[in-house]
N, C-alpha and C positions, 0 to 999 in steps of 0.2 A: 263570408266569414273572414275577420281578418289572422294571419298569422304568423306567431315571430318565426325568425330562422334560429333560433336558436335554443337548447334545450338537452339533454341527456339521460339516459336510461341507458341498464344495463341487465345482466343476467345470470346466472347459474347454471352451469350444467353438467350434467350427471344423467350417464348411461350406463350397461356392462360393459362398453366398451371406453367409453372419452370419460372426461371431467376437465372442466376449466369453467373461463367467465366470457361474457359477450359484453361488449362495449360500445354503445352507438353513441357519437356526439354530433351532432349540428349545429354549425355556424354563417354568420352573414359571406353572401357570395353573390355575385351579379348572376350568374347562372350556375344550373347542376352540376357539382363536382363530386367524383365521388373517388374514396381514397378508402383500400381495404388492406388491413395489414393482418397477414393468418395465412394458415396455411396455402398451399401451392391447389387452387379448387378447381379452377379453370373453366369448366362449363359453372358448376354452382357457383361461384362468385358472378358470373354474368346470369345469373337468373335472381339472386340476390340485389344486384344492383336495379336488374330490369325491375323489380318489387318494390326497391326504396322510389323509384322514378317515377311509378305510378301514384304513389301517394306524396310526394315531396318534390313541387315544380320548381325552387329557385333556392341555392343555398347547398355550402359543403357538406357532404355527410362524411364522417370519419366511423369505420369499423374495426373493430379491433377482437377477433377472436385468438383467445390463450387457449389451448387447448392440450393436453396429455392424453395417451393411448392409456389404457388400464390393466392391458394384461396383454401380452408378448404377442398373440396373434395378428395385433394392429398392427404391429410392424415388418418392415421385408429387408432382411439382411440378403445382401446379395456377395458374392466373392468371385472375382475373374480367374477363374482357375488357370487359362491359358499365360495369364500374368504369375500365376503361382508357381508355375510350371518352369517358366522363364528367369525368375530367381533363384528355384533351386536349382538352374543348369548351372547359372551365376555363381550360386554358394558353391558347388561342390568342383569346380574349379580354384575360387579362394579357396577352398579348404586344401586342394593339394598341392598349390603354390606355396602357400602360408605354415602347412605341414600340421597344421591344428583345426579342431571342430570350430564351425560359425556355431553362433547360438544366438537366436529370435524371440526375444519379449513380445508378450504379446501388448504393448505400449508403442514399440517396433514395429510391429504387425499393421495397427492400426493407423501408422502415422502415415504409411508406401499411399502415394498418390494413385490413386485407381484403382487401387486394389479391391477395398471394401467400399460399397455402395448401401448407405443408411434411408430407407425411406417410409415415411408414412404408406399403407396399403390405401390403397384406392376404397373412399368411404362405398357401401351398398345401400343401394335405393331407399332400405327403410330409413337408415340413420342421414341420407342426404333430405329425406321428410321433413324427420324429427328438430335439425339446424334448421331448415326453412320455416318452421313451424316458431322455434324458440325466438328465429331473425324477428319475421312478422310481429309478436307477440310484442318483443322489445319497441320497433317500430309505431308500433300504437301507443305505447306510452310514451316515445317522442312525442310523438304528434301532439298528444291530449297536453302535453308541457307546452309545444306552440300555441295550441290554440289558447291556452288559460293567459300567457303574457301575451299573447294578442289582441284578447280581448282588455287589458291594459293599456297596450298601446292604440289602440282606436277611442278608449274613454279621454285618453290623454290627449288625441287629436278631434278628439269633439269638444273638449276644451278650447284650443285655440282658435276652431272652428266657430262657435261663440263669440270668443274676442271679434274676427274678422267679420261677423255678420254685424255685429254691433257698431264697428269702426264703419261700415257700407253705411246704414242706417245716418250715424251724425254726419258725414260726405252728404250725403244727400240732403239732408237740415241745411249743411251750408249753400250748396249746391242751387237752391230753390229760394235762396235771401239771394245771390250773387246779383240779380239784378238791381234789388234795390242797394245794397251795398254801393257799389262800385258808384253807381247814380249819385248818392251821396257823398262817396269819396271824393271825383271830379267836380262835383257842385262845390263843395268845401274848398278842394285847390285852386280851380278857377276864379273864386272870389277874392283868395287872398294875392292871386295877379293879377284880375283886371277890373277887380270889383265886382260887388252882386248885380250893379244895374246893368252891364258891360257882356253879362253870360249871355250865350247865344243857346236857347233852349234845342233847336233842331241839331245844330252843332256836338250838343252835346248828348244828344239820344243818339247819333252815328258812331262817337266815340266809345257809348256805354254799348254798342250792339258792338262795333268789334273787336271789342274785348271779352265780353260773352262768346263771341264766334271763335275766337283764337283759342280762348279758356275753357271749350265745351269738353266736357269729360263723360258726356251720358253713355256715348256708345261705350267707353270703358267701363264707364259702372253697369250696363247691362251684363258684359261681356263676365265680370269678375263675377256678378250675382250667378249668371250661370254653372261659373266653374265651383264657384261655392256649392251649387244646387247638385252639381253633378259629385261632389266630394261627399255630398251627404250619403246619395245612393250606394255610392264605395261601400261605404261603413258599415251600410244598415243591409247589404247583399248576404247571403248566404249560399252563395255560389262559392265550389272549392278551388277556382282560377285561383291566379297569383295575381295579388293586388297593388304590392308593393311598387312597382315601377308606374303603373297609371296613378299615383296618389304622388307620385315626383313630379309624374308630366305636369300633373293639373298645379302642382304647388310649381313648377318653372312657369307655366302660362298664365299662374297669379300675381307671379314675382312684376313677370314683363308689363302686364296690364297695370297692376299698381305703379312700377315705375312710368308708365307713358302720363298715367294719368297725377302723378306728381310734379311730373317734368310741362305738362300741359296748364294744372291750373293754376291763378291767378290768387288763390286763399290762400294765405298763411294756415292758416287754421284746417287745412284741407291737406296741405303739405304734410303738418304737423302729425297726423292723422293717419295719413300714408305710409309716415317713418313707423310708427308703431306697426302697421298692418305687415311691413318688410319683416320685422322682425318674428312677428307671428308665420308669416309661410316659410322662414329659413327656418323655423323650431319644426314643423312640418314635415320639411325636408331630409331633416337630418331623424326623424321619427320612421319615414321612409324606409330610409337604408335599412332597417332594421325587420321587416315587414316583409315575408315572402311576394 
């Protein structure tokens, strides 16, 4: 099964205790990245991620929980009394130097560095469920958004997929004349240097064999049929691996093969042929990057 890296869903949530939204987005990445912005979870975020990682092999995932307490018990106000302690030895000191009352806002209060400590309570087992339940839930409808532009982008490479078996096909048309070609080409040049009566026929069966021998491209065209062959099974796999990097390799080992065997033959028409098929495995490639 092919599938993009990219895609978004999100969520609602609402308890007696929280209310806010859940946020997952996925994007192109060479490997798992995972980026969580929300509260301070510590163990649950590492179980959260361990969750995204079992279903999401290559590719950022961005998590984004907003969240609000609902009602006072969710929070812990904490106050350093020993520090409170230590101000008012402070104050009532000013106060008899100065010869007048200090007097504390409680704007004041709240500004004293360490004084007052604000923190979310430690979520309890049912409501760290209830998150894991709502994560998963969002999670799947990522996913079901990769899969769907996936299956896009693999119609799209079975497209060009087409083009290159067809460009294989006329290669090989020419490929299968090249003897008698070239036989006629040197008969043709030969005559207009030394004359038709003048050609040396064995001479020129040595000539036309090597350049056939120099110009051989079969083992390249087996090689590329294959990598075609093997590109198809990609596509048509329904295994949940990560496909997108073996569908780069085999599009770099079509690239290579297509170049040796342009760089090798003797046809214009085979060259011609080539450029086109270049063009088709870099569209490929860059379909790829996109492709968990």
């Amino acid at each position: 099964m092919i599938r993009s890296m990219t895609s978004f869903a999100s969520a609602t949530i609402r308890t007696n205790k929280l209310k806010g939204k859940l946020s997952l987005k996925t994007l192109n990445h060479r490997y798992f990245d995972w980026f969580f912005h929300g509260p301070d979870w510590g163990e649950l975020e590492i179980e959260l991620r361990s969750l995204a990682q079992s279903y999401i092999y290559r590719g950022r995932v961005e998590v984004s929980f907003e969240l609000m307490a609902t009602e006072a018990s969710g929070w812990e106000v904490k106050i350093e009394s020993g520090l409170v302690q230590k101000i008012g030895e402070i104050s009532r000191k000013l106060e008899k130097s100065l010869g007048q009352k200090l007097v504390f806002s409680g704007d004041t209060f709240f500004k004293i560095p360490h004084l007052v400590t604000i923190k979310r309570k430690e979520l309890d087992s049912q409501t760290k469920e209830f998150l894991k339940s709502i994560f998963l839930r969002t999670l799947e409808k990522a996913i079901e958004q990769r899969e769907r532009e996936g299956r896009k982008l693999a119609a799209t490479i079975r497209t060009y997929l087409g083009h290159l078996e067809k460009s294989v096909k006329i290669i090989k048309k020419y490929t299968s004349q090249e003897k008698t070609n070239w036989r006629e080409k040197l008969r043709v040049k030969l005559k207009g240097i030394v004359g038709a009566d003048q050609i040396n026929e064995k001479r020129l069966e040595e000539e036309v064999a090597y350049l056939l021998i120099k110009g051989d491209i079969r083992e390249e065209i087996a090689r590329i049929e294959a990598h075609l062959s093997s590109l198809r099974e990609i596509l048509a796999s329904e295994s949940q691996e990560s496909k997108g990097r073996q569908i780069d390799f085999l599009a770099q080992e079509l690239l290579r093969e297509v170049s040796t065997l342009a760089s090798k033959s003797l046809s214009l028409e085979i060259i011609k042929e080539s450029i086109k098929m270049k063009s088709e495995i870099e569209a490929i490639r860059q379909q790829s990057q996109n492709i968990e």
